[in-house]
N, C-alpha and C positions, 0 to 999 in steps of 0.2 A: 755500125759495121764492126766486127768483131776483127779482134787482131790479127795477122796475118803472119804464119812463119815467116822469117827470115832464109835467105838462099846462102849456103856455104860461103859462094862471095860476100856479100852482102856483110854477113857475121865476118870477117877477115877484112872488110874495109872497117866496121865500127872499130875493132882492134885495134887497128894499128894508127887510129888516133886515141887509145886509153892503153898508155905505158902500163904495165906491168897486169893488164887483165887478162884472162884464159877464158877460153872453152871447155868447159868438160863434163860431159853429160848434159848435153842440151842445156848447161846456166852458165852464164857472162858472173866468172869472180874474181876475185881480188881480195888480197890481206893485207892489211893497212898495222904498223907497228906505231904504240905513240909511245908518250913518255912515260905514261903511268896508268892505274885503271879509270880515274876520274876525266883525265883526256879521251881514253876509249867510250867511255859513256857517255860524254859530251857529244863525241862525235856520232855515238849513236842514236842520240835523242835530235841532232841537227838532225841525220837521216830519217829518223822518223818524219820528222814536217814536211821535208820533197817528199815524201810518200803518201802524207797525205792531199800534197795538193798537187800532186800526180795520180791519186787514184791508183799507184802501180804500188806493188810491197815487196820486198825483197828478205829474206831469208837473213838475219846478221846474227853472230855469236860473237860473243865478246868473252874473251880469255885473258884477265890480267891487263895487261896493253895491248891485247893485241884486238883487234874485231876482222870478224871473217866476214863476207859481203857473197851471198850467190843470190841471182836474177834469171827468172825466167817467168813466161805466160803462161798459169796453167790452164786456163780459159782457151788458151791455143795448140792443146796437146802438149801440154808444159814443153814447148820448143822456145828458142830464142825470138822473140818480134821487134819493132822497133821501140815499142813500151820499154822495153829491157836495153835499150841501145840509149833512151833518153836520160831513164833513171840512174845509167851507170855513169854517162857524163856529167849528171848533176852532183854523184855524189865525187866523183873527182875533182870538180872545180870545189867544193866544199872540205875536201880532206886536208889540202896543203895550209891552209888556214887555221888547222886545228892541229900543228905538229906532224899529222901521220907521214908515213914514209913506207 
């Protein structure tokens, strides 16, 4: 069965259990700040494996310390689903762990 939008509630409950996430333009993001670029890359190669063994992938850019994170389905009208609700909570509990802020 193919993903399923998310309903405006819906999107505003995931939220407001992922501090410092947004909406904007139909993707769940976040900017994580680390200490340097090789903690940035760490943490983006962490994210790589939940994505792999999530099947979900997410959009990340890494700038110096900093890495950008946007999530959405494009399989689902690139809208927000709950695919994009899982992966944003995995890579949250994975980010404190690696310095980000």
């Amino acid at each position: 069965m193919a993903a399923q939008p998310m309903t405006e509630l819906e999107i505003a409950e995931v939220l407001s259990g992922l501090p410092g996430w947004t909406l904007r333009d139909d993707h769940l993001e976040r900017g994580y700040r680390l200490r340097g670029h090789l903690p940035a890359v760490a943490l983006l190669v962490h994210i790589a494996t939940v994505q792999e063994e999530l099947n979900h992938h997410a959009g990340l850019t890494v700038t110096y310390n900093r890495l950008d994170v946007s999530v959405t389905t494009h399989s689902a009208g690139s809208k927000v689903t709950e695919l994009d609700a899982q992966l944003a909570r995995r890579i949250e509990e994975i980010a404190a762990g690696h310095g980000a802020r």
